[in-house]
Structure formats: C-alpha cells, structure tokens
N, C-alpha and C positions, 0 to 999 in steps of 0.2 A: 504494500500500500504506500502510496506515497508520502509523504509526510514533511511538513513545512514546521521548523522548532521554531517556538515565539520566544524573547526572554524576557520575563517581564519586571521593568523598572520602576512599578509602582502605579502607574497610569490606571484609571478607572476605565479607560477605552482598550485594556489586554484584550478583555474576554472580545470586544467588538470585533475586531483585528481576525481574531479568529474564529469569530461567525463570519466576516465576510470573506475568510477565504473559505469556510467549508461551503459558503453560496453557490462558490463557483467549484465546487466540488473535489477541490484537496482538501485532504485532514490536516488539520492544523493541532498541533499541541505545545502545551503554553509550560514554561521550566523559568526558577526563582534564575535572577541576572547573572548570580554568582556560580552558573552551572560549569562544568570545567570544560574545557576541550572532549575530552575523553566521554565524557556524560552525553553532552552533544552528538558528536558523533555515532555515538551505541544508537542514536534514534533513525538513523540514516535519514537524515533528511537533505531532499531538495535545494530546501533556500534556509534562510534565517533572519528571521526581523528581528530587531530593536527596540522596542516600546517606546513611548512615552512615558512621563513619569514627573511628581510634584517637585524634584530636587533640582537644585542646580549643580551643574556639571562643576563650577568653579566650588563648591562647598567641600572642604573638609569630610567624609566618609559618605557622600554620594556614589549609587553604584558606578563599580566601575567592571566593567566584565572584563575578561581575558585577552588583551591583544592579539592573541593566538588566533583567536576565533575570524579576526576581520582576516586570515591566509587563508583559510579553509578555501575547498576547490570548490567548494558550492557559493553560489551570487549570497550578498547579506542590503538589507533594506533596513536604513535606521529612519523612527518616527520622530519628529520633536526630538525630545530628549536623546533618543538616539543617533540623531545626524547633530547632535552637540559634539555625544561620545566619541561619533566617529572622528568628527573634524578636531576634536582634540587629542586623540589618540594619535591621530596621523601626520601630526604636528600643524594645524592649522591655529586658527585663533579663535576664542569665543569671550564675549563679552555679557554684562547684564546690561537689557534694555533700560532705557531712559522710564518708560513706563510697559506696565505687562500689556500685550495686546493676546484679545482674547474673542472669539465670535468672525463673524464674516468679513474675507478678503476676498483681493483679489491679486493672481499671479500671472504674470508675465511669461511665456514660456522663449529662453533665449538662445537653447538650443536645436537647431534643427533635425541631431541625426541621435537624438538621446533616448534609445527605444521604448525607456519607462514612459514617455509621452507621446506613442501614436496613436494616433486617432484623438489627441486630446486638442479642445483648439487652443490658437497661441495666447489668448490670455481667457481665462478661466475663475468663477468664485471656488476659494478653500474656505476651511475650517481652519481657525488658528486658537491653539492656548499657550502661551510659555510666557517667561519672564524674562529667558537669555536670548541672545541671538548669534550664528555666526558673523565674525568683522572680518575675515580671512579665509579662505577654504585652503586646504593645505597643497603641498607643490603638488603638483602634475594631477590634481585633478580640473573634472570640467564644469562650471560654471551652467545650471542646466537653467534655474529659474529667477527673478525677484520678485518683489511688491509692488507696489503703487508709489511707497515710500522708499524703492531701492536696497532694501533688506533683502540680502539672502536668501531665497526660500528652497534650493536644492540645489546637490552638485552630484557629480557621476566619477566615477573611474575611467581612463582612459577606454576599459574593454565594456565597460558596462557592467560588469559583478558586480560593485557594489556603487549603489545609487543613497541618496536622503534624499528628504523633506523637510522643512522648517512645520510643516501644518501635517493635520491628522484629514489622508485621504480615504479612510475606515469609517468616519462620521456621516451623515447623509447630507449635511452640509455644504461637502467637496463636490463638488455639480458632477464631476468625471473622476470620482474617487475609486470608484468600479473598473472602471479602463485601464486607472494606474495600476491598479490590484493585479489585475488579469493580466497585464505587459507582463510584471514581477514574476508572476505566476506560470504560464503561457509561455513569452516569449525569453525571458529570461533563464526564468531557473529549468524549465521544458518539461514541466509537468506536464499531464494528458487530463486529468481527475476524472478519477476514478471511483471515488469515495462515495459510497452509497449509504443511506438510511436502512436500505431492506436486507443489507450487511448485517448493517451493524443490529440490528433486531436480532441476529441468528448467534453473534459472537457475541452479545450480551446475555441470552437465554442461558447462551453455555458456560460462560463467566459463572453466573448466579446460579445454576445448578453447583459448580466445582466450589463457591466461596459457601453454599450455604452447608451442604453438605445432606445429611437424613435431618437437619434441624429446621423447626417451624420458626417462621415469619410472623410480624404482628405489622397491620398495616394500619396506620392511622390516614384515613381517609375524611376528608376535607367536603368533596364535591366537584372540589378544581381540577382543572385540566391535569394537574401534573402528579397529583396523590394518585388519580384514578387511572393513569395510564404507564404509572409505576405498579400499582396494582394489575394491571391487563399482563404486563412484561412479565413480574414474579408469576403469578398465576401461570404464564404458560408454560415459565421454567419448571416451576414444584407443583402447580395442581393442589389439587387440596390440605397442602401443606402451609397454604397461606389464610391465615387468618386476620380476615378485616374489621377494625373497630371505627363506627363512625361515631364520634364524640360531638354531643352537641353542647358548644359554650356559653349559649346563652348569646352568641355576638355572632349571629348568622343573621343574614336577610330573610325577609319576608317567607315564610313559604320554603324555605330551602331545605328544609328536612326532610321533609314529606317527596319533594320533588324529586332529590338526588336520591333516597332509599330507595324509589321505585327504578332511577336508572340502575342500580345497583344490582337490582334484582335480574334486570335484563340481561345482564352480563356476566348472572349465573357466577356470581362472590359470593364468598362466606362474610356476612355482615352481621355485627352486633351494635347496637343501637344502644349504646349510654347517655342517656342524659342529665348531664353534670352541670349545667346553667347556674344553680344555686352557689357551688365552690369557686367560681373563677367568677362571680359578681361579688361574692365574699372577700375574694383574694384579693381582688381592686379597687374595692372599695377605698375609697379617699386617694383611690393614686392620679395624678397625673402627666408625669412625667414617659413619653412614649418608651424609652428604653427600657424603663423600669416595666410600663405594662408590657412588651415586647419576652423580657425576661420571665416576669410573673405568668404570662401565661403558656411558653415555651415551657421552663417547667412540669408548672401544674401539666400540661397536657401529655407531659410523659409520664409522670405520676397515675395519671389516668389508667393510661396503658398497663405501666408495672403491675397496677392491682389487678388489670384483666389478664394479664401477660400468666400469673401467679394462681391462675384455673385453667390454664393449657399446659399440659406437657408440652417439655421439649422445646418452648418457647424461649429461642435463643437470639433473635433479630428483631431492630425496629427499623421498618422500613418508610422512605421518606421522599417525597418529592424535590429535594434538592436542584434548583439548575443552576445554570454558571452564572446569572447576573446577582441571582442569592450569595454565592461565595464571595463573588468580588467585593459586592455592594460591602459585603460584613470585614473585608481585608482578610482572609483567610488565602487566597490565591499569589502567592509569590510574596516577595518581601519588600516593605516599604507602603505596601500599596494602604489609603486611608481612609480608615473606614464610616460610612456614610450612617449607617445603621446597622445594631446588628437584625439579623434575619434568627427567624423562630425556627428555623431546621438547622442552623449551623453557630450560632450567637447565642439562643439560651437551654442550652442542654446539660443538665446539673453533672457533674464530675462523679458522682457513684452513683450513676444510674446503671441499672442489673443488665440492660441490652445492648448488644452493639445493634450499631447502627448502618444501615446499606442502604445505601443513596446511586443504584443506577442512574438516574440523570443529571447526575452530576456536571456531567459535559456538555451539558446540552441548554439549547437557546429554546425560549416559548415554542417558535414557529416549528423548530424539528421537533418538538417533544409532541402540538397537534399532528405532524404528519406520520407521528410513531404510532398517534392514537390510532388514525386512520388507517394504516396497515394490520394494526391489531383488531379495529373494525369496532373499537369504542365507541358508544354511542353520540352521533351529530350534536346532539345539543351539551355532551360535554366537552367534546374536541371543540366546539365554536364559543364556549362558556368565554365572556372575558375575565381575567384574571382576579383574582379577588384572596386577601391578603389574609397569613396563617392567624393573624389575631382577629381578624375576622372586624368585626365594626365596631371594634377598642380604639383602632388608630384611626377613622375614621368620626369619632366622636369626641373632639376637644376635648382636654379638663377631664374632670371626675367624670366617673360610668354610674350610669343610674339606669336600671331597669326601665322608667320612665323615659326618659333620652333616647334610652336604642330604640325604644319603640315609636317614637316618634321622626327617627332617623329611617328607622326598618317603612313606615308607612309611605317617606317622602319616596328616601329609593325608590321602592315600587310603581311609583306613579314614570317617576324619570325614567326609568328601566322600557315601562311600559309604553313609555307616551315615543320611545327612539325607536321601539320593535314596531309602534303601528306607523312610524316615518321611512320604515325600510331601511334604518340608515346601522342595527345593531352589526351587521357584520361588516360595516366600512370602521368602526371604530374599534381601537384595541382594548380598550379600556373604560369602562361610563361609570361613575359613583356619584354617592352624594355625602357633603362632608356637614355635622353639626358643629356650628360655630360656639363657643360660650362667650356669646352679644349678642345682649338685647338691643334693639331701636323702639324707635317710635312709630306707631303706624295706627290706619286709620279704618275701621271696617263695620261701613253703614256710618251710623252717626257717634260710634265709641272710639274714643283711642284705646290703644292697645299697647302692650308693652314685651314683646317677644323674641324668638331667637332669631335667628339668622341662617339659614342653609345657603350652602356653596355647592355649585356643581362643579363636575369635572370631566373633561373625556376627552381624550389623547388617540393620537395615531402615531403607530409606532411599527418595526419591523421583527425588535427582539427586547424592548424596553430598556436598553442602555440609554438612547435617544428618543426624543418624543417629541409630536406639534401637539398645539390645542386644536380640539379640532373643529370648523368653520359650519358651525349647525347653522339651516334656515333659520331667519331670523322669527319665524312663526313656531315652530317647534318648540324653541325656548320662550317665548312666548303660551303657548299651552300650558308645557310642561311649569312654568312660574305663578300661571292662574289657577290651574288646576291643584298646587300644592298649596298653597294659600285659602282654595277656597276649604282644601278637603283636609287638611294637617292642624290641628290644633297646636299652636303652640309656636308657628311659624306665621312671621309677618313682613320677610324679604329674603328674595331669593337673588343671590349674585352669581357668576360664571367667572370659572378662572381659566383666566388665558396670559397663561407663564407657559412655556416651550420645556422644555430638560434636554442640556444642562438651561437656564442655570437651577430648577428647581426640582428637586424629584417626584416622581408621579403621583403617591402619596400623600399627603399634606403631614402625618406624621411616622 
C-alpha cells in the first residue's frame, strides 16, 4: 500500500493534511516530529510532509526533526512551519513577522516550470496562519511563489523533491489547494492510490478479531454516526460477542431514544437500554465550566458501563467511536500539538477504569466513517444523522444544567431540526443545533413584557469538521424556524444565528 509519512509539528491542521490526501486516495499516516530516520523509513513511504505547527522555528526547543530526513530518496513537502524548518535547516534565513498574518491571501505564482503548481493559475487565494516568515530561501534553491506584500510564500529544489509553502494548501480556503496536493502526490512522489475504504473494512475486521481475542466487547452507543458504525464493524468481527449499552443521560434530544432503539433493533444488536438521567443531572449539578462537564460526564459514562460490564462475563473491552478530529482537537496526536478541548472518548477516561479501550476509528475522518457505515449497510438515517456531541446537550446549554433548561433547549431543537428537514436543506448541512444562552432580554408578546432567555442557532458546512462555513439558510427558513420557537417555547423570547466560520471559532459553542 502506499503510504505518505506526515510529521507532525503540533498544527491542529495534521489530521487535515491527511484527510486530504486519503481524498485523493493515498494512505497517509501521521508520526510525532521527532520520528528518527530509521522509524520513517520502516513505513516505506512515498513522500513526506512537514506540518505546521504553533512554535517558532527561531525559539529555543521548537521541533526540530532530523536533517537526515530532508536526503531521503523520497520528495518531502514542508507546510508553514515546515518550509521555516526546511529553509532553516538548509541554511536559508527566517525571520518573525512585523505582525502574524493569518486568514485569506493571495499568491503570486513566479515560477513557471515548478510542477507543485500545474494546473494552478498564476496568482491564486491561500490560506495563511504563522507569525515567522522566510527573508532568505537558502542557496540553490528556487524561488517558486510570493504575496501581494512580496513575502515569500514557496520555494523548490532545483529537481523538484523537495518543495514548501508559506500557507496551508490542506485548508479549503487555498482555492487550488487540491491540485497542489495531487502535483505532490501524483506527479511528484508517483503514487497511483490505491487506498481503499472496502480494504480497509476487511483488515480492520481482522485486526479486531486478533486484538480482541474469545473476549467480549461492551459498546456504548450514543445514536451517532460513529458509536453505531463502530458497533456495525465489531459486530461483524465477533458477532454476538458484542454487547451494546445504550445509556440515556438525561442530555439527548427530543425523541432520541425511542428513535435510535428502534434503528438498533434493525441492525439486529444486542442492546441494553439504561436509563441513568437522574446520576449525571446529579453529577452536574451546579457545574459550569465545559471541561469540567466534559470530564464529569466522560466518567460517569464509563462508570455506567463498568456496573453493566460486571453482569457479563468475559467482559474485557470498551468500545468507542473515537475519530481523528476527537484526538487532535484533545492534543493526544503527536507532540506539541494544543489542545482545544478535551473530547469525552479520549480526554475524560478515569485512570482505573477495569476496561480497555478499542477505538477502530480512530483514523478516521466523519465523511469515511459515513461511507464505512454505508458498506456495512447501516441504517440511512444514521449514516446521514448530523453529528451531535458525547455530552450530548450539557455543552450545548450555557451555565448550570437544569432538567428545566434541557427541556426547553430539547423543545427549541426540535422545531429547528424540523422546520431544515421540511426546507430540504438537512443533508446540504453538516451540522444544525441549537444553543441555550444564560441571557435574559426584554421582549414583548401581545400587550406583556416579558423577561427571557435567548436561543442561538447554529449550522455549518463542512467536509470533515476541522474547517467549517456558517451556513447561508433562506432568509425565510430562519424566519419560521424564529417565529415558530417563540411562539411554541416557553421561556424563549429571541432567537439569534451564528455566523462565525472555524477557524477562528469551533463548531461547538462549548
């Protein structure tokens, strides 16, 4: 199989880097900066990228990788922080910018025969975040891009092996960041890709039969696309060696129990139905700080487990829908990288918890995890489910949690949910919630004032939720969906829409 090594310098755009090259169908696989030659090399890879990353190259114990690696016979591609490294490794010069530039440019392309840029036109919008920039590119090489402002934005090798960037062509930002990937890819390092989904289906099955061994599985199932299609994959491995627990916390939407049990049933799982809502309203009560509910309920929800785990023999696994933007987001993935939140499958797992833990998709981005579902022949409406968070509508609700709150967040959702499915527009969006504010306004209904909360909407389009737009609803739509919550939500007296993009803000609100 082919194989592209990443290394990664701390950047929250690694894991991207390599979604967007398994797009074009090389496997990419991602190793901390300080991997050695020797380590490298055992993966036989193709090519090798450079990440990005929060450090400056001029700082005192910023990664520094192995000089060695920029000989290797295979092309290497430094991102950002990586075409610092490279330009300083090589003896060029780098400097810190006057001020950080960061969001949308535009580059210059000023060489003609630079293959990393065919098909690209000669001046093109990127993606840029750094703080340094090159003032020098080192001898003999070539001079491939700049800015608008005359900054460096790439240079090449006389043969072309090794190429940089000043900007992140992995972002969806970079208008032909695709084309540059594919040159890299393609015409560079001469991959074919090869790398298949309905592969990797067949060597993960066989993985998790050899890791699990005669011992049973304990699946905590959510609803979400990625619990339930981790659930479809063990399943096929061990068969009724997996047992599934769907735990209800009291912080599920509208209806979602009832819903998701019955796809459960179609898919012919062994489902136990806990309903623990009292303990994890108990648990958080008076909290508000998102890390802490994040923690508190990651926990609790294994605890859940352990007590059902402790009426099944042979119950030696907890199985979890882990994917890659969960590791990165929490810094778990390479070194240095920093972390945003931690994630309920990787960030709050108590240290003497009795199970280990098997996270098959681990590797894997939203979009491949639905078309895993799809080959497994998981039910449509949970392959198309949008995403919806392991704390369920803890983080979603401001402030302290009150049984009163969620139910009043649970009602609004349902209208919003409902009012996008009858607009057609549920599966153009990656992502649709609604967030309780703790703020009251003033507002006026009939001849009384009134004195109430606030709901926030949300809904993003995204590819793999590293990046994200808000997404550009008819202005009638959100018009309904604001009348209709107002008229039918007690307790709500204005509804506002947020349109922040990611970066700079994460999808989430907490």
């Amino acid at each position: 199989m082919e194989n592209i090594v990443i290394l990664d310098c701390g950047s929250q755009f690694t894991q991207l880097i390599a979604r967007r090259i398994r797009e074009l169908k090389v496997h990419s696989e991602i190793m901390p900066w300080d991997s050695t030659l020797e380590e490298i090399e055992a993966r036989s890879p193709m090519g090798v990228v450079i990440s990005g990353g929060p450090r400056s190259v001029l700082e005192e114990g910023a990664p520094w990788i192995d000089p060695a690696i920029l000989n290797m016979s295979v092309p290497v591609m430094g991102l950002c922080y990586g075409m610092q490294y490279i330009c300083k490794a090589m003896g060029g010069r780098v400097r810190s910018s006057t001020s950080r530039e960061y969001g949308r440019a535009h580059v210059t392309i000023v060489d003609d025969e630079a293959t990393i840029y065919d098909d690209v036109p000669s001046r093109t919008q990127v993606w840029m975040s750094h703080g340094d920039d090159v003032e020098a590119i080192p001898e003999n090489m070539v001079l491939t891009a700049k800015t608008d402002d005359g900054v460096i934005a790439g240079f090449r090798s006389p043969d072309g092996r090794l190429v940089a960037f000043q900007y992140h062509p992995e972002v969806a930002h970079t208008e032909h960041g695709t084309t540059m990937l594919s040159n890299f890819l393609f015409k560079i390092c001469g991959c074919n890709g090869d790398w298949d989904l309905g592969d990797w289906v067949e060597s993960s099955v066989a993985s998790i039969r050899s890791t699990v061994g005669d011992d049973r599985v304990i699946c905590g199932l959510s609803g979400g696309v990625d619990s339930s299609v981790a659930a479809a994959l063990v399943s096929k491995a061990i068969g009724d060696r997996l047992q599934c627990i769907f735990v209800d916390t009291g912080m599920l939407r509208n209806r979602e129990a009832e819903e998701v049990l019955e796809s459960y049933e179609a898919m012919d799982l062994n489902v136990v139905h806990v309903d623990a809502s009292e303990r994890f309203l108990t648990a958080l009560e008076g909290v508000t700080d998102p890390e802490r509910k994040r923690k508190i309920i990651g926990e609790l929800f294994v605890r859940v487990f352990e007590a059902e785990s402790s009426k099944i023999a042979d119950a030696k696994w907890l199985l979890q829908g882990t994917l890659y933007p969960d590791v990165i987001e929490s810094g778990h993935q390479g070194k240095n990288a920093a972390v945003i939140k931690s994630h309920h499958n990787v960030g709050g797992l108590p240290e003497d918890m009795d199970l280990k833990v098997l996270e098959p998709l681990r590797d894997l981005f939203k979009d491949e995890v639905r078309a895993i579902g799809r080959i497994l022949e998981v039910p449509r409406d949970i392959v198309n489910r949008h995403p919806f968070p392991g704390p369920g509508l803890a983080v979603r609700c401001l402030g302290d949690i009150t049984k009163e709150k969620l139910d009043v967040l649970r009602k609004a959702d349902r209208i919003y949910i409902d009012e996008i499915k009858k607009a057609g527009l549920y599966d153009n969006i990656w992502q649709a919630f609604a967030v309780l504010l703790p703020v009251y306004t003033v507002g006026v209904m009939g001849d009384d004032r009134t004195y109430a909360r606030v709901l926030a909407l949300r809904a993003i389009t995204s590819s793999d939720g590293m990046t994200a737009e808000w997404f550009r609803f008819p202005l009638e739509v959100l018009d309904r969906v604001s009348t209709r919550i107002c008229n039918e939500v007690s307790g709500i007296n204005r509804v506002v829409y947020d349109v922040t993009s990611k970066p700079p803000a994460t999808i989430e609100w907490e």
